[in-house]
C-alpha positions in Angstrom: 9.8 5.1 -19.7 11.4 4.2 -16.2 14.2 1.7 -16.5 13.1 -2.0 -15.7 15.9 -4.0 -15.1 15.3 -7.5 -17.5 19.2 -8.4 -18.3 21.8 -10.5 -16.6 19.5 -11.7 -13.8 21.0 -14.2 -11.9 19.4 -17.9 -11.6 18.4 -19.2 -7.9 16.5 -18.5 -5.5 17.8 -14.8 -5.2 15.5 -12.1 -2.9 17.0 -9.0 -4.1 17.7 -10.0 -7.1 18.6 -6.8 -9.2 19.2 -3.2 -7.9 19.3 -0.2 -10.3 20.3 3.4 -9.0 20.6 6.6 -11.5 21.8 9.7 -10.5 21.3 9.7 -6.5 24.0 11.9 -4.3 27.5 10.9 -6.3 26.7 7.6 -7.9 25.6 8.3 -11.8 24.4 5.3 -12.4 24.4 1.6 -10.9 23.1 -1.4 -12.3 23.7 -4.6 -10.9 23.2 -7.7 -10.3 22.6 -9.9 -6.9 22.7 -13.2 -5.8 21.3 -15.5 -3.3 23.3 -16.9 0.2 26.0 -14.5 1.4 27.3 -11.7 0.0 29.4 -8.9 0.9 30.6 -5.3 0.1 34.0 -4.1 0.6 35.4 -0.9 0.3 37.0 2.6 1.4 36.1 4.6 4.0 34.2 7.5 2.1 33.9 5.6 -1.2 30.0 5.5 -1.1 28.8 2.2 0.6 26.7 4.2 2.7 25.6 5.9 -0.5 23.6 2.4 -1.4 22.3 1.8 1.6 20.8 5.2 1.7 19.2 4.4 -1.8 18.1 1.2 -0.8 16.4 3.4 2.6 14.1 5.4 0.5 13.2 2.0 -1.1 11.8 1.2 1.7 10.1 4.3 2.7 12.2 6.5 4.0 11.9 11.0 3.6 13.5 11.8 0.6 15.7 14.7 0.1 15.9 16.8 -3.2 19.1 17.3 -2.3 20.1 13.7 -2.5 19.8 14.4 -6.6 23.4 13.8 -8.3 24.5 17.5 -8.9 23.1 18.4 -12.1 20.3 15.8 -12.5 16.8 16.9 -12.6 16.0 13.7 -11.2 17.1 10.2 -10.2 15.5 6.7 -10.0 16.3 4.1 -7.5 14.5 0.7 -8.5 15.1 -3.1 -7.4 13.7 -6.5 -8.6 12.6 -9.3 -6.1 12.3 -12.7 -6.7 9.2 -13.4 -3.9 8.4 -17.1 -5.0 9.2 -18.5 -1.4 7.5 -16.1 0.5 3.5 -16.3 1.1 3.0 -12.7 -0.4 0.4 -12.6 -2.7 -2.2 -11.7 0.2 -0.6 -8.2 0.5 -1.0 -7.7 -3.5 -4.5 -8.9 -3.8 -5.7 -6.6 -1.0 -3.8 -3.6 -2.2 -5.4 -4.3 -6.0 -1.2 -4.9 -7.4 -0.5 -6.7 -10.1 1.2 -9.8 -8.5 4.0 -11.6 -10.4 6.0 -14.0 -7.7 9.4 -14.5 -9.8 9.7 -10.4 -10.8 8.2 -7.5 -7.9 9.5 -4.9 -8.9 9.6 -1.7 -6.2 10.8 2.1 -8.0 10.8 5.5 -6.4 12.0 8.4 -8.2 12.9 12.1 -6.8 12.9 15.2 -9.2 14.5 18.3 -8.4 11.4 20.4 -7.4 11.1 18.1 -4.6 8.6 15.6 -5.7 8.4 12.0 -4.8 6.9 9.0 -6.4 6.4 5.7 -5.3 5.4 2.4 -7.5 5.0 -1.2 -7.2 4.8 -3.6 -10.3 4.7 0.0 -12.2 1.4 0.9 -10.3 1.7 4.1 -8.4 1.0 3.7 -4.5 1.6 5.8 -1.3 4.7 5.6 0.4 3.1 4.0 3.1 2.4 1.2 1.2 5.9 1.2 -0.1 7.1 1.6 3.7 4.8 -1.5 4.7 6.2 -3.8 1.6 10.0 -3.0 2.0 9.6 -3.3 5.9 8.6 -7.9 4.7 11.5 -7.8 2.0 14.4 -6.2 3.6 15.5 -5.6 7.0 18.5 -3.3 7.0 20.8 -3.7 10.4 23.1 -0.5 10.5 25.2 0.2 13.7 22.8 2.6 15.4 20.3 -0.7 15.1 22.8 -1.8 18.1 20.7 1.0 20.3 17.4 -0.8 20.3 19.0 -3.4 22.8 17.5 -0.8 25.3 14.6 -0.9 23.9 11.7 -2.3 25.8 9.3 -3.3 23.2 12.2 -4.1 21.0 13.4 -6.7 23.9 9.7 -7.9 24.0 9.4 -8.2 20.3 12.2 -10.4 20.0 11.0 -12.6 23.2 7.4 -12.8 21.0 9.2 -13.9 17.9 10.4 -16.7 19.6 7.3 -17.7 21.5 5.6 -17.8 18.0 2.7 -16.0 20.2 1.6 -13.4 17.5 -2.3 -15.9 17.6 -2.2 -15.2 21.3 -1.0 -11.8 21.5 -4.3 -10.9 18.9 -6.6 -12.4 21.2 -5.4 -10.6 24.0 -4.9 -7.4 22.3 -8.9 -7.3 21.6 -9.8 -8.0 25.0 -7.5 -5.3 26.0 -9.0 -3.0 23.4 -12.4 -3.3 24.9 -11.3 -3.6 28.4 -10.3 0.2 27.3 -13.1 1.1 25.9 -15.3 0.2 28.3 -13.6 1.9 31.0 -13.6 5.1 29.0 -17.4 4.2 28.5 -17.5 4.1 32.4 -16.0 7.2 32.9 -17.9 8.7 30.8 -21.1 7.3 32.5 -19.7 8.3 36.2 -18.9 12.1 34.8 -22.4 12.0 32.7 -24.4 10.7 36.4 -22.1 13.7 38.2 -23.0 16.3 36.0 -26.6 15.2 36.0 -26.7 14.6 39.5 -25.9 18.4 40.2 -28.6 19.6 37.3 -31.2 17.3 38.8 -33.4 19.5 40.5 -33.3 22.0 37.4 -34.1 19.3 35.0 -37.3 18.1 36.9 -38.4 21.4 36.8 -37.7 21.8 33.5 -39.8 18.4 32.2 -42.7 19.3 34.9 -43.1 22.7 33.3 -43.3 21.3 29.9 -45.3 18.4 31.3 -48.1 20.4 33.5 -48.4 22.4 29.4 -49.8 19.8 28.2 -48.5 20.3 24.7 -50.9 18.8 22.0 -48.9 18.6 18.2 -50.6 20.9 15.6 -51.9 23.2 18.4 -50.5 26.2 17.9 -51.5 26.1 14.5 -55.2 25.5 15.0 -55.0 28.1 17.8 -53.7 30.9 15.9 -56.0 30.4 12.8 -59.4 29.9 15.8 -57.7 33.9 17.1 -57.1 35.2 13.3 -61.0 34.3 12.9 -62.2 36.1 15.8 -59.7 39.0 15.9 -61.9 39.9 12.5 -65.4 38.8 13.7 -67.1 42.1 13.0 -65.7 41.7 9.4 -66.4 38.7 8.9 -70.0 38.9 10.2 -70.4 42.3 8.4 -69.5 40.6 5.3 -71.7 37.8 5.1 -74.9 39.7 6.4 -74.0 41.5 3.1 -73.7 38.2 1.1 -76.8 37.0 2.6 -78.9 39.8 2.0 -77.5 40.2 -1.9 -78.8 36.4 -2.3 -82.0 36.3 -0.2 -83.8 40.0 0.1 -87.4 39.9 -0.8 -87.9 41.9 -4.2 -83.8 42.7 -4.6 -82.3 39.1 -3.9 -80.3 36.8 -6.4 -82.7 33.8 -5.3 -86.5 35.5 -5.8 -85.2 37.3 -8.8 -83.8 33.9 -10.1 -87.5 32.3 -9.0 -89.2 35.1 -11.6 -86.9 34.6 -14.4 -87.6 30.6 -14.2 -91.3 31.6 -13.7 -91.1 33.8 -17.0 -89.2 30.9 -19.4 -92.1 28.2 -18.3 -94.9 30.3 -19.5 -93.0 29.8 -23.0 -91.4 26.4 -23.0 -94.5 25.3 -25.3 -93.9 28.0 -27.8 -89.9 27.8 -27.9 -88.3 24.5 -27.5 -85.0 26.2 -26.5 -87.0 27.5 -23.2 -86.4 24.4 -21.7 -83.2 23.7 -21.3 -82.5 27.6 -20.0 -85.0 26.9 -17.5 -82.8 23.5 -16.4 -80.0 25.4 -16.0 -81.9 28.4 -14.2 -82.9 25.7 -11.7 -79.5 23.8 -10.8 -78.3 27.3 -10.5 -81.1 28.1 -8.1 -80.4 25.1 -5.7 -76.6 25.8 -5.4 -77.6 29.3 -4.5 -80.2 28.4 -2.5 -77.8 25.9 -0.8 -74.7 28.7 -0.4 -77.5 31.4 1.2 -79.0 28.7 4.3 -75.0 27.5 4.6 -74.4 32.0 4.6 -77.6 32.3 7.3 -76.4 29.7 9.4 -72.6 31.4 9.5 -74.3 34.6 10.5 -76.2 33.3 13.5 -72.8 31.5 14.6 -70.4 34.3 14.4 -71.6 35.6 17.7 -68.2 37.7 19.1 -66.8 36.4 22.6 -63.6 38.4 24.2 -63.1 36.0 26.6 -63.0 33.3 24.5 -60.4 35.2 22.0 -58.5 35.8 25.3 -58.0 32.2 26.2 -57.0 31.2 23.1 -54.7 34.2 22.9 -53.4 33.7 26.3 -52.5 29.7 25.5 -50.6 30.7 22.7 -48.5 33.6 24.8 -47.8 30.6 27.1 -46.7 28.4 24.2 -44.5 31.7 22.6 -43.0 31.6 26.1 -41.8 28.4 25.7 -40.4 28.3 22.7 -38.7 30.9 23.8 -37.0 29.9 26.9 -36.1 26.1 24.9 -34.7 28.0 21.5 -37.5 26.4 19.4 -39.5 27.5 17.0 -43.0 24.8 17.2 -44.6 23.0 19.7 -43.6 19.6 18.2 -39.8 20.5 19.1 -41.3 21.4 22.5 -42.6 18.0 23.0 -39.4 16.4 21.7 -37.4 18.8 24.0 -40.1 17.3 26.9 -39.4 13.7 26.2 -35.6 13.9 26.2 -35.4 15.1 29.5 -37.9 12.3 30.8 -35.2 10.4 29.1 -32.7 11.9 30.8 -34.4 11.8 34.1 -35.2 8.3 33.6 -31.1 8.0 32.9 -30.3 9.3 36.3 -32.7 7.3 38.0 -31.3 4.0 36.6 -27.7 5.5 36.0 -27.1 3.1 39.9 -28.1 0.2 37.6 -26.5 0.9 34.2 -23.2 2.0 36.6 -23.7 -1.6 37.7 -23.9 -3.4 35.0 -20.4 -1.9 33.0 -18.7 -2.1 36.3 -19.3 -6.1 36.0 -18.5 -5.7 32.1 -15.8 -4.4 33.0 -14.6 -6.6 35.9 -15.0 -9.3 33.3 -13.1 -8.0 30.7 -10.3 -7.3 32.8 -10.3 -10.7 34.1 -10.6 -11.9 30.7 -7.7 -9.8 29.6 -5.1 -10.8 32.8 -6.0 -14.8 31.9 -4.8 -14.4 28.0 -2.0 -12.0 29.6 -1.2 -15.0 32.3 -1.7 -17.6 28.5 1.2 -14.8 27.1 3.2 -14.6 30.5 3.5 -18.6 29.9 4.6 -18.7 26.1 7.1 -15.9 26.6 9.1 -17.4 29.7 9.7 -20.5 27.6 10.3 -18.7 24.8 13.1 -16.9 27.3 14.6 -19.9 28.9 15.1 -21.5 25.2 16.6 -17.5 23.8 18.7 -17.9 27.1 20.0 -21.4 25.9 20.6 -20.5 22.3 22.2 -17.0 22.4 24.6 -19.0 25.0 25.5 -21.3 21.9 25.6 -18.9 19.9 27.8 -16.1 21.8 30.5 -18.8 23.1 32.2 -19.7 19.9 31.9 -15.9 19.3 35.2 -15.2 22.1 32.6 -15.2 25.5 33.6 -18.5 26.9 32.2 -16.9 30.2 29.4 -15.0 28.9 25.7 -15.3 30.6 22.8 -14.1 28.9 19.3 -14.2 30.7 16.0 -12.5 30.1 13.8 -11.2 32.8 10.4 -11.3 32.4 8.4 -9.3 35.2 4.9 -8.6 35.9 3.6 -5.1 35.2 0.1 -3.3 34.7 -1.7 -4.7 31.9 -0.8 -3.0 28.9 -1.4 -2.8 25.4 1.2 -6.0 24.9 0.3 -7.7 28.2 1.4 -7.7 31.7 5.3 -8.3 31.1 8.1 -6.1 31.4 11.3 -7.7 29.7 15.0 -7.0 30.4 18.1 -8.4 28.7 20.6 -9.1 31.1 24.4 -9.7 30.2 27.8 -10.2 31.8 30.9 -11.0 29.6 32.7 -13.1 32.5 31.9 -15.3 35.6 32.9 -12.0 38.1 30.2 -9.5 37.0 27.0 -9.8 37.9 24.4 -9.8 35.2 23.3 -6.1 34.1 21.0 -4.8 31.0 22.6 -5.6 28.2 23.1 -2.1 26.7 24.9 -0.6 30.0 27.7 -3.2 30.3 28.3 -4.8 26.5 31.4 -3.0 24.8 30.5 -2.0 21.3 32.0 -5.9 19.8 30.2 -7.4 22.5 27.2 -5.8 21.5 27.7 -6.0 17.7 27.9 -9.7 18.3 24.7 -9.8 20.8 22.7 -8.3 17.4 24.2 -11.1 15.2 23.2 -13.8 17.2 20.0 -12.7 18.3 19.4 -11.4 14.3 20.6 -14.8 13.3 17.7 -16.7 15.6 15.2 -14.5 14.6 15.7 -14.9 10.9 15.0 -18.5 11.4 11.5 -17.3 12.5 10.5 -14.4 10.3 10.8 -15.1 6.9 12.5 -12.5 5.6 13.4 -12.4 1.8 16.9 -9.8 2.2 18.7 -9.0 5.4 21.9 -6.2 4.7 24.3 -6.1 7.9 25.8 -2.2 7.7 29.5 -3.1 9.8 27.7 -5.4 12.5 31.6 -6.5 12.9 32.7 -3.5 14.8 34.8 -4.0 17.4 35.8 -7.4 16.5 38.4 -9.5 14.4 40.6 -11.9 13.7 38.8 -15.4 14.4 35.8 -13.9 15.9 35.2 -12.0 13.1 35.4 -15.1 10.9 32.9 -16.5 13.4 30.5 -14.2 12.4 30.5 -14.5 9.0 30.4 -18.2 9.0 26.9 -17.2 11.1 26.0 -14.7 8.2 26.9 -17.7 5.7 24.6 -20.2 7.7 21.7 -17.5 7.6 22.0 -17.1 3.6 21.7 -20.4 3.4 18.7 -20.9 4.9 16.4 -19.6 2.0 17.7 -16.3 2.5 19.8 -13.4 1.7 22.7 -11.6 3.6 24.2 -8.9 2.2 27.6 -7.5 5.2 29.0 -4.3 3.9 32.1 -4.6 6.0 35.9 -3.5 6.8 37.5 -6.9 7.7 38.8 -9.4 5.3 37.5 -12.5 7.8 34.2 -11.8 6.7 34.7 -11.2 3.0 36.9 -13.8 2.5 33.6 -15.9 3.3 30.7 -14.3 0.6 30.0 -16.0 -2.2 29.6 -13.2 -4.1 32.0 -10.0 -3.3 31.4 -6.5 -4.5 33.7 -3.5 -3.8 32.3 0.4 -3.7 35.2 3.0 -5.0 35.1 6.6 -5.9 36.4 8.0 -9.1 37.3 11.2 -10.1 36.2 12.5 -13.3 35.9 15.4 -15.6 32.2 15.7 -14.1 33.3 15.4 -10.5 33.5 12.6 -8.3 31.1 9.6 -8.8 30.9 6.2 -6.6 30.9 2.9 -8.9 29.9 -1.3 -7.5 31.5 -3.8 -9.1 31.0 -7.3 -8.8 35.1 -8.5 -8.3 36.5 -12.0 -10.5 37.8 -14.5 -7.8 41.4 -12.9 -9.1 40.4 -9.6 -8.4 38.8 -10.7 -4.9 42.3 -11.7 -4.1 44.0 -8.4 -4.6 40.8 -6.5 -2.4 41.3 -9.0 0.7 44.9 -8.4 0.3 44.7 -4.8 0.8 42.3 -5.2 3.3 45.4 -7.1 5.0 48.1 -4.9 4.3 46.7 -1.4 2.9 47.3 -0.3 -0.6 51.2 -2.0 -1.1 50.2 -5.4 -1.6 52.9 -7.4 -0.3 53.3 -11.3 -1.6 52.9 -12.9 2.0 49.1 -10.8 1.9 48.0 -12.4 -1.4 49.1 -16.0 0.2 46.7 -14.7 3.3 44.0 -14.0 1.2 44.2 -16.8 -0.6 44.2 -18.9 2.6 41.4 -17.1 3.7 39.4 -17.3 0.1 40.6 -21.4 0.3 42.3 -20.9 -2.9 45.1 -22.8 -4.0 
């Protein structure tokens, strides 16, 4: 039975409520409990915080690795409960055909040492696509190299479309755009169809006259080669019912006269035997359908005169037709006449193709001005959206040690694409003196770790998402400005969310609610990585180190008190 995690669960509105890991790379087994608002995970350098987040990775969807299995294992289960009652999910559920429990979604995978992967939700196996596409709405995992997408275009422009709550918008113009596409392939298709026609036209009209001027007839060949069978065998035919016709009506020999004296003979009795009568009823129906069969036979004979030029026309007409069904790769004459019609078809194409070219140049001269006035609609919604970003990551990066810092976002026309006509640029400049410059070519690593906060900590506020886990987002930074940034990462988990900061600097985990610390152990077995959640006493000594290093001096403890507002 897989482990489902049912004890301890904290109360509250927790996201991520419980997270379970068994033997995955050097952690044996980890079950623990988490809580809503802010928490955050201290530790060495080594001691295996990267370890979870890797778990938490292929709980999302990430390629697994066998070799990921704790040493030993045959295999190992990483599973974690979500609490999704206030988050509109159960859409997702009923589509996907998942049992749907709001207060207990549980998501497992499990890895076995022959290098099989399995996936479930609620229990009920799924693909890890489906896996990939739940994790992506529960947790959003920001780790350092997350820093790079400030380069990104479309991540630059997905942050802008966040903000201009345009996603309605953007919809309507991605479906214009879609066809817009489709119908230029469509007239490209048409242009290269009238081209290549164009060049075959003379060979095509010769190809439907030919088969026109045959006047093909369906069921002609047929008739034409039983009419040539028949007279190919005339002299057999006619030899054969000469012989039937004198076997039924020669004088003295024939069927018919000596039918006549045998009905002649049983009258001249039918007064003496009874039973003469009926024979001689039956004699005489047998004499009309003989009689009838010998005039139809006589009448055959005089007909079945032999004509050789008759049997060559008809043989000739079916050469031509063999001819043509060889030279079009068919086999009757009805494929002939459906070969015939397609090119009148096709030659009644190219002789509208002017018009039909017409008319999906003005569908597509439509569609395009369609598609540039919901791009101009998008244009609109995102340059507000940027002069209010420009405004609140000012706010926000400020108190955050830029007293000079500018931050503005340049939105430029390009060629209509599949998000629009805009090309979006995040400019930055730490001071007054240097003049504004993408953001990811002048920002020192702190100034860009804080850039990521603030512009995470305004999008939260418009995605709704259940768990975000900040992987050392305070690089580059301390002191006060590091304490800034948690209190930012404190304000976001308290806005019906979760933020979980694996970090290095006692600022910001002086300022979790909850505080859990990742240490390595060595054992008989080897080394294995244990998560604790620490006792306020115990969160004393681990800021205190954080201050000082491992000889914990009495003037740290009164530090980290200060900082943990303990008296």
């Amino acid at each position: 039975m897989p482990h489902r995690a049912t004890h301890g669960i904290s109360s509250g509105n927790s996201m991520l409520k419980h997270l379970f890991i068994k033997n995955y790379t050097l952690i044996e087994e980890l079950d623990i409990d988490l809580h809503p608002g802010f928490s955050v995970i201290t530790g060495e350098t080594g001691a295996g915080k990267s370890i979870i987040l890797g778990a938490i990775g292929l709980l999302l969807g990430q390629r697994a690795d066998s070799k990921s299995i704790k040493q030993g294992a045959d295999k190992c289960v990483i599973e974690a409960q979500f609490d999704l009652s206030r988050y509109k999910m159960q859409e997702f559920f009923n589509e996907n055909d998942i049992e749907y429990d709001q207060s207990d979604c549980i998501i497992r995978r499990e890895l076995t040492a022959s290098g099989k992967s399995r996936a479930f939700i609620n229990d009920t196996p799924v693909q890890l696509s489906m896996l990939k596409e739940l994790g992506e709405q529960l947790v959003d995992v920001h780790s350092q190299h997350q820093n790079l997408l400030l380069n990104k275009q479309d991540f630059q422009l997905n942050v802008v479309d966040v903000i201009a709550y345009d996603a309605k918008e953007l919809a309507t113009y991605q479906q214009t755009y879609n066809q817009y596409q489709a119908t230029a392939r469509e007239l490209e298709t048409l242009k290269d169809d009238i081209e290549r026609n164009r060049q075959n036209l003379d060979f095509l009209q010769f190809q439907c006259d030919e088969l026109t001027q045959a006047n093909l007839e369906e069921g002609e060949q047929e008739e034409l080669e039983q009419r040539s069978d028949v007279m190919s065998h005339s002299e057999e035919i006619k030899s054969a019912l000469y012989e039937a016709d004198n076997a039924l009506s020669a004088e003295v020999t024939g069927i018919i006269e000596s039918l006549q004296t045998a009905i002649s003979a049983l009258k001249g009795i039918d007064r003496v035997w009874p039973n003469a009568q009926e024979l001689t009823e039956r004699l005489d129906s047998s004499y009309i359908e003989l009689k009838d069969i010998a005039q139809e036979i006589n009448a055959k004979l005089e007909d079945t005169d032999f004509d050789p030029a008759e049997l060559d026309a008809v043989n000739n007409r079916l050469d031509k037709l063999y001819d043509l069904e060889k030279k079009y790769h068919v086999s009757t004459v009805d494929e002939l006449i459906t070969k015939r019609d397609e090119l009148k078809h096709q030659l009644g194409n190219i002789e509208n193709s002017d018009e039909a070219l017409s008319e999906l140049q003005q569908k597509l001269a439509k569609l395009q001005a369609q598609a540039r006035k919901e791009a101009d609609a998008l244009t609109k919604l995102r340059t507000k959206a940027a002069r209010q970003i420009e405004k609140d990551m000012q706010a926000r990066l400020i108190p955050l040690g830029m007293p000079n810092v500018r931050f503005s976002i340049e939105v430029t026309p390009s060629a209509l694409g599949a998000n629009g006509q805009d090309k979006i640029a995040f400019l930055f400049s730490a001071n007054t003196s240097t003049p504004l410059q993408p953001v990811s070519q002048v920002a020192s690593g702190g100034e860009i770790a804080r850039v990521m906060l603030s512009l995470k900590a305004m999008i939260s506020g418009a995605v709704k998402l259940p768990t975000i886990i900040f992987d050392e987002i305070d690089t580059g930074v301390s002191g006060k400005i590091a304490e800034k940034m948690a209190e930012i990462m404190q304000e976001m988990g308290h806005n019906e969310r979760q933020v979980i900061s694996i970090t290095h600097l006692p600022q910001i985990a002086a300022l979790g609610t909850a505080h859990y610390r990742v240490e390595k152990e060595e054992t008989v077995i080897g080394t294995i990585s244990r998560m604790k959640e620490l006792t306020p006493e115990e969160r004393i000594t681990e800021i205190a180190q954080m201050l000082s290093g491992s000889d914990v001096s009495e003037a740290a403890i009164q530090n980290a008190k200060q900082l943990l507002k303990v008296k």
